[in-house]
C-alpha positions in Angstrom: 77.5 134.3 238.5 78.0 137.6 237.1 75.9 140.9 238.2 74.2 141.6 235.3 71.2 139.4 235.6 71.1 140.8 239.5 70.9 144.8 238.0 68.3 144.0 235.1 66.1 141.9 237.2 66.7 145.0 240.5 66.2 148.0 237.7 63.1 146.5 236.3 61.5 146.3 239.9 62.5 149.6 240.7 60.9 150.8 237.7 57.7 149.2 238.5 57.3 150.5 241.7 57.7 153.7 240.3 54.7 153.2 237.7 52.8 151.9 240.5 53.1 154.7 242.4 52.4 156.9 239.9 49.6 155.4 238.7 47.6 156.1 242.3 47.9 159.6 241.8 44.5 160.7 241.3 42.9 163.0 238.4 41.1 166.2 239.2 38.2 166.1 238.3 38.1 169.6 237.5 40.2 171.9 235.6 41.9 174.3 237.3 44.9 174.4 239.5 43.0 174.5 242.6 41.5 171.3 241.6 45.0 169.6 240.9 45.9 170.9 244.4 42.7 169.9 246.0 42.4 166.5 244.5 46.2 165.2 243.9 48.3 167.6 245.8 49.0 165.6 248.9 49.5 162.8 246.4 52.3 164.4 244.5 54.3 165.3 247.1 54.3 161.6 248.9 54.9 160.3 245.1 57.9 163.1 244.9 59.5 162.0 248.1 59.0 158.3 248.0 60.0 159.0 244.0 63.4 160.5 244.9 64.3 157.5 247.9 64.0 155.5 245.1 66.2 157.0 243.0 68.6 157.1 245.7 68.5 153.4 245.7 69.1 152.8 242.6 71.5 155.3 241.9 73.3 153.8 245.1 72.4 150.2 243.9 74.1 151.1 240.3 77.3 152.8 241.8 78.1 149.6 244.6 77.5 147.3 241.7 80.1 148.6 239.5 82.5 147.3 242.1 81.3 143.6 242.1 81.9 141.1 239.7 80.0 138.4 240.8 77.7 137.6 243.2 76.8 134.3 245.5 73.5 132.9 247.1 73.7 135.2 250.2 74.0 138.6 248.0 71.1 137.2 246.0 68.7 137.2 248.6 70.0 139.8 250.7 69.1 141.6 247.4 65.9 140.2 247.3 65.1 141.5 250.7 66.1 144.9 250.0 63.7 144.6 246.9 60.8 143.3 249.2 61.1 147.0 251.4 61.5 148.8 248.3 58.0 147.1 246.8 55.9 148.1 249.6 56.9 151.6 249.1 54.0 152.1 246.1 51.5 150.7 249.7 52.4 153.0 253.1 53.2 156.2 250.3 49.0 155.6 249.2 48.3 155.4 252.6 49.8 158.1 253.6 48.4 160.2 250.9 44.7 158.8 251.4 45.0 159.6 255.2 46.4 163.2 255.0 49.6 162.4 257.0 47.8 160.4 260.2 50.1 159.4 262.6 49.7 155.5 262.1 50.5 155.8 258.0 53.5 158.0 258.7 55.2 155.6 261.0 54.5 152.7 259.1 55.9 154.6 255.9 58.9 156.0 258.4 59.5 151.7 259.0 59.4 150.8 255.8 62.2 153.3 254.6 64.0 152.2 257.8 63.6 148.6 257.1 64.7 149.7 253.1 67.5 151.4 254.9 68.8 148.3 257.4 68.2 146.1 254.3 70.7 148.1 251.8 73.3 147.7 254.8 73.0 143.9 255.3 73.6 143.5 251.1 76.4 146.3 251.7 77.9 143.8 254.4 77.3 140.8 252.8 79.4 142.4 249.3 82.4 143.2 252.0 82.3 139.6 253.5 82.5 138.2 249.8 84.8 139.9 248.6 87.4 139.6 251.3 89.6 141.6 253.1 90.7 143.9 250.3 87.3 144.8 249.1 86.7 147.7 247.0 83.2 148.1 248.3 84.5 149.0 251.7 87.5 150.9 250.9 84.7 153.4 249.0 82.1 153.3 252.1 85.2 154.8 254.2 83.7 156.1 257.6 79.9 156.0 255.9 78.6 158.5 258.0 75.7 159.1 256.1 74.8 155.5 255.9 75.0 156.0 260.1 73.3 159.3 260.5 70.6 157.7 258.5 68.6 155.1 260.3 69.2 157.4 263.7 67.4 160.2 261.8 64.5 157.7 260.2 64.2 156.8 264.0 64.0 159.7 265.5 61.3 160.7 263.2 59.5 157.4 264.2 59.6 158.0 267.8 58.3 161.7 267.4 55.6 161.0 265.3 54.8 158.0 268.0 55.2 160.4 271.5 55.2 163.6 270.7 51.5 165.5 270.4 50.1 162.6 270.0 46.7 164.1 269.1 48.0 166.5 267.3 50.3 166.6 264.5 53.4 168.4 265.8 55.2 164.8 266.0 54.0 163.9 263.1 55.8 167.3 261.1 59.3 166.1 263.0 58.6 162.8 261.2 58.3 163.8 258.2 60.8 166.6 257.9 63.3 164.1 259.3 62.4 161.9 256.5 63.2 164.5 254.4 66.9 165.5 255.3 67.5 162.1 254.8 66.7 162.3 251.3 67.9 165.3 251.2 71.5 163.8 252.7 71.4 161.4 249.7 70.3 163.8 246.9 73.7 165.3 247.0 76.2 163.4 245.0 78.8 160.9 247.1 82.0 160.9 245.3 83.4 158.2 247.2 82.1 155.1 245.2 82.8 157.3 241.7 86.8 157.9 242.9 87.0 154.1 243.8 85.0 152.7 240.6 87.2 155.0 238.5 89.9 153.7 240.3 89.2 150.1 240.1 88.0 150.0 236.2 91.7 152.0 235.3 93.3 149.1 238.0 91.8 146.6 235.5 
């Protein structure tokens, strides 16, 4: 079958779990900034970070697509699992949020990005198997050292926020700001799937 079904049906879950997200951000119940701060300002920066590794995903999702014209049983559900990680997203962000960064919500949140993470690899792998051993896909991932630095980083932040000052919250703040230069990492633009889609579509 072609991809197109595939995108609509991936882009309109990715839009939901954005509107869920949103939706748990919580109204001041006052009327000045300090309220906003008081009252949703954890809240909006969770949804802004779990907001933009969503993006990523489906900016990602949109550019490997481009190179596949149609897709099997195993890309189907390997997609499927990657949307499962993505959907619980919208719960570890709220708990986060609701427990003011405890250390048991940010490594639960830190495994579900890595699990969104091992998942976008495994449909990445499964693309390369179908297409064979001049795929596109691969020839655009090239070394992928991103897609490697990645999951060691999300780890690293795991493990810190599990041993390191474990009363405390000095592990904890290595989590998270390791969770950040990963999205960070992403945020800038990868040529390497535009130069090969470009390539591809004036191939065609």
């Amino acid at each position: 079958m072609t991809t197109s079904r595939l995108e609509a049906f991936s882009d309109g879950v990715l839009a939901i779990i954005i509107t869920i997200m949103v939706l748990e951000l919580r109204v001041p119940e006052g009327h000045d900034l300090a309220d906003l701060v008081h009252t949703t300002g954890v809240g909006l920066l969770t949804y802004l970070l779990t907001f933009v590794y969503v993006g990523i995903y489906w900016n990602n999702h949109h550019h490997m697509f481009h190179l596949v014209e149609r897709v099997g049983g195993g890309v189907l559900w390997a997609n499927l699992a990657l949307l499962f990680c993505l959907s619980l997203f919208p719960f570890t962000t709220a708990w986060v949020d609701d427990s003011r960064f405890a250390r048991t919500p940010v490594v639960l949140y830190g495994v579900n990005l890595l699990a969104a993470a091992v998942a976008y690899y495994v449909l990445q792998q499964v693309i390369i198997r179908r297409q064979g051993a001049g795929s596109p896909l691969r020839r655009a991932i090239g070394a992928d050292i991103k897609g490697k630095a990645s999951p060691a980083l999300l780890v690293i932040g795991i493990l810190s926020a599990l041993t390191i000052d474990r009363r405390g919250q000095v592990g904890v703040g290595i989590a998270l700001a390791c969770f950040v230069v990963v999205a960070i990492m992403w945020v800038v633009p990868d040529r390497r799937i535009d130069r090969v889609v470009r390539e591809h579509e004036t191939a065609a």
